[in-house]
C-alpha positions as CSV (number, residue, x, y, z in Angstrom):
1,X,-22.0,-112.1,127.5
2,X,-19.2,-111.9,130.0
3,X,-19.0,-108.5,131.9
4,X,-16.0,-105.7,131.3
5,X,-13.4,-105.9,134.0
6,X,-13.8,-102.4,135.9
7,X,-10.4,-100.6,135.4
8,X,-8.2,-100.5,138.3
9,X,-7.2,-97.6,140.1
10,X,-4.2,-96.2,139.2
11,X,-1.8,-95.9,142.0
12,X,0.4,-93.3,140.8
13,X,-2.0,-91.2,140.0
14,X,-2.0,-90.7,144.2
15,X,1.4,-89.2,144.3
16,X,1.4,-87.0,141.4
17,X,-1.5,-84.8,142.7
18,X,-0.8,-81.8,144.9
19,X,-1.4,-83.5,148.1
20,X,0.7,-86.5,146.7
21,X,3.6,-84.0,146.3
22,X,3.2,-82.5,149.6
23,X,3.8,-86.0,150.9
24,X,6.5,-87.1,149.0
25,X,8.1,-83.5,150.4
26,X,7.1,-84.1,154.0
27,X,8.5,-87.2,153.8
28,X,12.0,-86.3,152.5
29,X,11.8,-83.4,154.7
30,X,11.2,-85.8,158.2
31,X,14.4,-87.7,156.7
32,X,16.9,-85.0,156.5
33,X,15.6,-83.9,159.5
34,X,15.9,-87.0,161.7
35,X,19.7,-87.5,159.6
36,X,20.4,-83.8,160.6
37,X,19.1,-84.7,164.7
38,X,20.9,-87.9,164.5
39,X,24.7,-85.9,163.5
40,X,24.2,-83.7,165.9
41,X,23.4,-86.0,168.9
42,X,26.4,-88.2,167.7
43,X,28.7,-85.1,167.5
44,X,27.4,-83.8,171.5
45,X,28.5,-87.5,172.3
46,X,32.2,-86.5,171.7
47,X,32.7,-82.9,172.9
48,X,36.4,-83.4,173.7
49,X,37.0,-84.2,169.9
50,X,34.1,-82.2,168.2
51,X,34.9,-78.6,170.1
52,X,39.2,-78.7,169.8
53,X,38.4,-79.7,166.3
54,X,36.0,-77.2,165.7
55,X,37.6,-74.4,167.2
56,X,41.3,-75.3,165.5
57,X,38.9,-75.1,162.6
58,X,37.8,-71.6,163.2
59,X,41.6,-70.5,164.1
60,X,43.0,-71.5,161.1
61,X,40.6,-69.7,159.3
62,X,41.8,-66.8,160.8
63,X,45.2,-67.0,160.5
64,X,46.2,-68.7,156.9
65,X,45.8,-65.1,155.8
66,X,49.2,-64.7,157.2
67,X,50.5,-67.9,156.2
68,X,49.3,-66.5,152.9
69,X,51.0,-63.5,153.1
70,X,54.5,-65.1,154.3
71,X,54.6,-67.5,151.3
72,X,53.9,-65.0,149.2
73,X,56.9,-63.1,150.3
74,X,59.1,-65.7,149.1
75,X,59.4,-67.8,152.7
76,X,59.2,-71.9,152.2
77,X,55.7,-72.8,153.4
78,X,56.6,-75.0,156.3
79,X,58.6,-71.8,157.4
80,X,55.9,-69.8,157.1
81,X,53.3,-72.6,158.8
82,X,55.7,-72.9,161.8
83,X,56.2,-69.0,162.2
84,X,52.6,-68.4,162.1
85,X,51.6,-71.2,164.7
86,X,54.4,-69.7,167.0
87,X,53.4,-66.5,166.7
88,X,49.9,-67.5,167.8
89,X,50.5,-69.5,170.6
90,X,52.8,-66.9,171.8
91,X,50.3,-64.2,171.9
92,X,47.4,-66.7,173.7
93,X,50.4,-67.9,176.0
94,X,51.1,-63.9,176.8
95,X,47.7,-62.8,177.4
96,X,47.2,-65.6,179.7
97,X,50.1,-64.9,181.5
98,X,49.9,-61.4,181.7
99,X,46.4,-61.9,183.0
100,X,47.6,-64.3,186.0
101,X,50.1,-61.9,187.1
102,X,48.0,-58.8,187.3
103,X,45.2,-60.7,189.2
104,X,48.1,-62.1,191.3
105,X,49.3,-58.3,191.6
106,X,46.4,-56.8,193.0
107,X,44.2,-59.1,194.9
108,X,45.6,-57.6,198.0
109,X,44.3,-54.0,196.3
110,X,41.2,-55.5,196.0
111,X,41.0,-57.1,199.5
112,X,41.7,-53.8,201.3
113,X,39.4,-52.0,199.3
114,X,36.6,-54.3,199.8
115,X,35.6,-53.4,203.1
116,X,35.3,-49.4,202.3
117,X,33.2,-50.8,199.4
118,X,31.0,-52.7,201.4
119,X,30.6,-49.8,203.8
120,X,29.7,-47.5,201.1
121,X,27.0,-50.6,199.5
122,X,25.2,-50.5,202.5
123,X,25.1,-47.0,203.4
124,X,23.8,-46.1,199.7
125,X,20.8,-49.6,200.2
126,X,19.7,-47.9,203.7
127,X,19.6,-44.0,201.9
128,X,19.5,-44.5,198.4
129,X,16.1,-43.8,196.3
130,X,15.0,-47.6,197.2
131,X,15.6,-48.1,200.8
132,X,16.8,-51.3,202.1
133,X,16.9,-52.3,205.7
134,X,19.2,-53.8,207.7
135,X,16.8,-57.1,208.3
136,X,16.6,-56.8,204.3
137,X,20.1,-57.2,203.7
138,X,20.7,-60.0,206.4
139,X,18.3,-61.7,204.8
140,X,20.0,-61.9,201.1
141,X,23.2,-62.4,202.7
142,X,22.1,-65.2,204.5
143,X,20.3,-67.0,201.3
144,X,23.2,-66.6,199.4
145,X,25.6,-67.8,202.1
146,X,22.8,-70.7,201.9
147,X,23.3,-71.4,198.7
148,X,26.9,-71.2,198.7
149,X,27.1,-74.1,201.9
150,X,25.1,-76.1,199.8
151,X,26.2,-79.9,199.9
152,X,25.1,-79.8,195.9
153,X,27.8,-77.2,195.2
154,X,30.6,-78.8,196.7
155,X,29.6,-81.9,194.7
156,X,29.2,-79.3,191.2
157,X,32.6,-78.2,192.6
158,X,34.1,-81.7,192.5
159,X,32.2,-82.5,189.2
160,X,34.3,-79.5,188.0
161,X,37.7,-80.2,189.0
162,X,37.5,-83.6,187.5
163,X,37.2,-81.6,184.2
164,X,40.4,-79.8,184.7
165,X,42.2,-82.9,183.0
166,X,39.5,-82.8,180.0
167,X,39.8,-79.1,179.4
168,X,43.5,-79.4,179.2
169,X,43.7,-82.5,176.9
170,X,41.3,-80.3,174.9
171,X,43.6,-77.6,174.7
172,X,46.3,-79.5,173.6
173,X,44.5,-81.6,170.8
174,X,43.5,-78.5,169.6
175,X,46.9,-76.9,168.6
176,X,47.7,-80.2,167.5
177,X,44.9,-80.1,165.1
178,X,45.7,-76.3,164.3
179,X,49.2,-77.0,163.4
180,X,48.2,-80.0,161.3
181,X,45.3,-77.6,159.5
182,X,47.5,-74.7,158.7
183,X,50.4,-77.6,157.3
184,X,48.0,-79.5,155.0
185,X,44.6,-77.7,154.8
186,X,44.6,-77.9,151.2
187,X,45.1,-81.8,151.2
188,X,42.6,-82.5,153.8
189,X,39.9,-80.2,152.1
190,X,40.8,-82.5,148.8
191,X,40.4,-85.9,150.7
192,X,37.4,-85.1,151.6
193,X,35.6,-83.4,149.0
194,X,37.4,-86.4,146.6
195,X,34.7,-88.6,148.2
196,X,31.4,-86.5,146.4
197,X,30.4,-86.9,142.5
198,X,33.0,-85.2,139.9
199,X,30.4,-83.0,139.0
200,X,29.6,-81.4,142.6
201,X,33.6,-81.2,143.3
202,X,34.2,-77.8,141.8
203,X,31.0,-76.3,144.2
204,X,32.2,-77.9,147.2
205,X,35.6,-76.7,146.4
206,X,34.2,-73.1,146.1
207,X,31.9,-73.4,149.1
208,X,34.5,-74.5,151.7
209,X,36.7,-71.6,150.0
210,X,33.8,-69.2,150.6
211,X,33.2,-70.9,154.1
212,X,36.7,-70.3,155.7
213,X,36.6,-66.8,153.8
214,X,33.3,-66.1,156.5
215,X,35.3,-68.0,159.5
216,X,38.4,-65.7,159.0
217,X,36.4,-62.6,158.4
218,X,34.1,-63.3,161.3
219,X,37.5,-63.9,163.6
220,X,39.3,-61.0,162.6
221,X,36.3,-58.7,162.6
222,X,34.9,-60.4,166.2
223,X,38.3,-59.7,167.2
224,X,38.5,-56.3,166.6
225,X,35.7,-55.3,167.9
226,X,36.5,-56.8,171.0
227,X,39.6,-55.2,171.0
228,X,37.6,-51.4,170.7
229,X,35.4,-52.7,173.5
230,X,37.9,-53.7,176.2
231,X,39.6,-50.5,175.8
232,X,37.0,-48.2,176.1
233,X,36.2,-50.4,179.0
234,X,39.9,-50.3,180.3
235,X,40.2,-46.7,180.2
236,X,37.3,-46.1,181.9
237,X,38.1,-48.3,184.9
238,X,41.9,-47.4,184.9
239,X,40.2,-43.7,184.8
240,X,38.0,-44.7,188.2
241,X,41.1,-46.4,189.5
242,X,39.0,-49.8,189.8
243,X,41.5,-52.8,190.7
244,X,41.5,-55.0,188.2
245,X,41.4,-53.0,185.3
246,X,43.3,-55.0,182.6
247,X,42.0,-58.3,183.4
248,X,38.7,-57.2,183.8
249,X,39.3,-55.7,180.5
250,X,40.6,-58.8,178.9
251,X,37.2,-60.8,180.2
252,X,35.2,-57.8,178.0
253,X,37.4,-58.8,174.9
254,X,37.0,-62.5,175.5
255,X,33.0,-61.7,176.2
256,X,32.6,-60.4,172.7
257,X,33.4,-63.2,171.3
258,X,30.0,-64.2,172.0
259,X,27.5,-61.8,170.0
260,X,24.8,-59.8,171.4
261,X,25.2,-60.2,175.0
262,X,28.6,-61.7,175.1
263,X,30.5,-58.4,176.1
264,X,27.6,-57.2,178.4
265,X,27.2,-60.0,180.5
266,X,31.3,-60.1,180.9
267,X,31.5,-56.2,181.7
268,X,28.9,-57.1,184.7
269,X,31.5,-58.6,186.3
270,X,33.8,-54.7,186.2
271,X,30.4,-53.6,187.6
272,X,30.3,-55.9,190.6
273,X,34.3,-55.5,191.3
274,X,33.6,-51.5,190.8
275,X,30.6,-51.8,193.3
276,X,32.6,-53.5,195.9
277,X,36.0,-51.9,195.5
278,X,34.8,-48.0,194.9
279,X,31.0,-48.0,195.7
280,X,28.0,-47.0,194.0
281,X,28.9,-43.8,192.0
282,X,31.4,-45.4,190.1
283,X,30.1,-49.1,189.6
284,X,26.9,-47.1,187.7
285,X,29.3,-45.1,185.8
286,X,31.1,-48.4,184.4
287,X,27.4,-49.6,183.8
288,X,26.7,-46.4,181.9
289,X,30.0,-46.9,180.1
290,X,28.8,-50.4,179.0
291,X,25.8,-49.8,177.8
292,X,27.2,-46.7,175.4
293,X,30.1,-49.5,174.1
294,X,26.9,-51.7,173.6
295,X,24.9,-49.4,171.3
296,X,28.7,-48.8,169.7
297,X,28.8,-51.9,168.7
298,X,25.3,-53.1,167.8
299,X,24.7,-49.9,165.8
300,X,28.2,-49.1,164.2
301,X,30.8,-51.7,164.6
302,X,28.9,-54.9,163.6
303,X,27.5,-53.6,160.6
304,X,31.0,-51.4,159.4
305,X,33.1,-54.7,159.9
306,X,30.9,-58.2,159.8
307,X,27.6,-57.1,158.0
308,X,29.3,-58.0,154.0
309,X,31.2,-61.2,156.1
310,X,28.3,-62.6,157.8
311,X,24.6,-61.3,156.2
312,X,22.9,-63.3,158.5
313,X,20.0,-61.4,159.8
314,X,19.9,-60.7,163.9
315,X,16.8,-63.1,164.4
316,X,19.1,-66.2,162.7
317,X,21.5,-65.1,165.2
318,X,19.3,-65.5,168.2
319,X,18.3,-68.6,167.7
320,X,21.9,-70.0,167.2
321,X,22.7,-68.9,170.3
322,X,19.9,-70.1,172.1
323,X,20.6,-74.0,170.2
324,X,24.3,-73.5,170.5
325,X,24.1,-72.8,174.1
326,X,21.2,-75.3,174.7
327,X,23.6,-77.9,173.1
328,X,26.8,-77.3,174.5
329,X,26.6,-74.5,176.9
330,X,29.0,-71.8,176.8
331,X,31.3,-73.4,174.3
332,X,28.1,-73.7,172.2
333,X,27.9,-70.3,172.3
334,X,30.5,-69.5,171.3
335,X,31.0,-71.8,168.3
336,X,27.2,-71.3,167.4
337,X,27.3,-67.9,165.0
338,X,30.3,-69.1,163.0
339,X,29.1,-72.6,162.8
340,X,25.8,-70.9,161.3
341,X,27.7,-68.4,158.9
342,X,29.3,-71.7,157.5
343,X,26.4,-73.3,157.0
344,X,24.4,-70.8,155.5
345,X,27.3,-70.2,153.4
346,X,27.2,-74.0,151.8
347,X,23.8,-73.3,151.2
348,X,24.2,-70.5,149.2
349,X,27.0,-72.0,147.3
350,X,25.1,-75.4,146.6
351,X,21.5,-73.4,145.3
352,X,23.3,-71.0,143.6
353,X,21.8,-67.9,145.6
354,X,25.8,-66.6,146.3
């Protein structure tokens, strides 16, 4: 009598147990990570075209309210396109100038005032609470000098001016991208979103709605508050006659731009022109100052005028800043809390959870 075949193992029956499941997940999950690693190294590849774009990106965002606003009032939309970019690279083009010609202005100020500051530096190190001798002192000036005569730095220094010409050609493409954003945003947001399924075309419409909602809010909010901040810190060093005061106030407002720290490490710089041009007394005072327009800021201003835009918690932002700036350096930094705002924003908009 011929035996019975012993029944095979089903196969399937491996994937559709728990720890089958949590394979099949791990698995999808390692994909759409190495897909996400592998964008991102092919977008650092190409920072000349990746950060104009992105930042032309951010800048309309900010500014088609007004196109908005124009149209609405009747004016023909290329009118309103072209009045808007104008008026924008008008203001950029006055700050920088105004900026240049105040430095320009005073550096003399701050030439004869530097050696009364250094006078009072070193008087305050050799009788201050923490004594400092006079070997001390020699010491740290010579390291930094040092450092400074390095043949590495002239070499960084070289490195540097030969991205002058990138910077600029940056700059450029990115009002050239701006202007063609705020002309035919619209069509461009259709071309691409044409290429998804008909049934996901609605929810990617109303996610990249939502996203440049966030980008605009976060701009004019970011903005604002940097405004506040550089003229608390304007009036205080105008107050302590410190040279500099307006341009050193602009850095503050530029410095904000970058959350958390942003504004802080840009106001060091007032501290270390107050410390040299005024002495002691005052440089802590402009410290003091920076640390109250800090707290402000954390504690009222944020939360008042980004927390409904944004609702990213403070951790998220930390860790943006540290990939952003990892990735791209400054730039990255400052790109990295929008870029995450956006992205957290399609998120919410694909599951559902907005």
């Amino acid at each position: 009598m011929p035996q019975p075949t012993p029944p095979r193992t089903n196969l399937s029956a491996l994937w559709t147990d728990g720890l089958g499941r949590a394979s099949i997940r791990s698995v999808q999950a390692l994909a759409v990570a190495a897909l996400v690693v592998a964008l991102v190294w092919a977008m650092t590849r190409v920072p000349l075209v990746l950060i104009p774009l992105t930042l032309a990106l951010i800048l309309a965002s900010a500014i088609s309210p007004l196109v908005h606003l124009l149209t609405a009032r009747h004016w023909p939309r290329a009118l309103a396109v072209a009045a808007s970019y104008v008026a924008i690279l008008v203001v950029f083009g006055g700050i920088v100038t105004g900026v240049v010609y105040l430095i320009r202005a005073q550096a003399k100020e701050l030439t004869d005032r530097f050696t009364n500051g250094i006078a009072q530096l070193h008087a305050f190190l050799n009788n201050g609470p923490v004594k400092v001798s006079d070997a001390q002192i020699t010491s740290a000036r010579d390291s930094i000098q040092r450092f400074f005569t390095n043949g590495s730095i002239g070499a960084e220094a070289l490195t540097g001016a030969r991205t002058v010409g990138e910077i600029l050609a940056g700059i450029v493409l990115m009002i050239v991208i701006l202007f063609f954003f705020l002309k035919d945003g619209a069509k461009i947001r259709g071309f691409f979103v044409g290429f998804m399924p008909p049934r996901h075309q609605p929810t990617a419409h109303r996610a990249l709605e939502r996203s440049a909602h966030v980008l605009g809010g976060y701009v004019r909010g970011t903005a604002l508050i940097a405004v506040i901040d550089s003229i608390l810190v304007a009036i205080t060093l105008l107050i302590l006659r410190v040279p500099l005061a307006v341009p050193l106030a602009v850095f503050v407002f530029i410095g904000a731009f970058i959350p958390i720290i942003g504004a802080t490490v840009a106001g060091l710089l007032a501290v270390v022109v107050a410390l040299v041009s005024s002495g002691p007394l005052p440089a802590l005072i402009v410290l003091a100052v920076l640390i109250v327009v800090n707290q402000l800021e954390h504690h009222i201003l944020q939360p008042l005028l980004m927390g409904r835009v944004l609702s990213i918690h403070g951790l998220a932002i930390v860790l943006s800043l540290a990939a952003g700036t990892m990735l791209a350096g400054i730039v990255g930094a400052l790109l990295a809390v929008p870029v995450t705002a956006v992205g957290w924003t399609i998120i919410k908009t694909f599951t559902g959870r907005d």
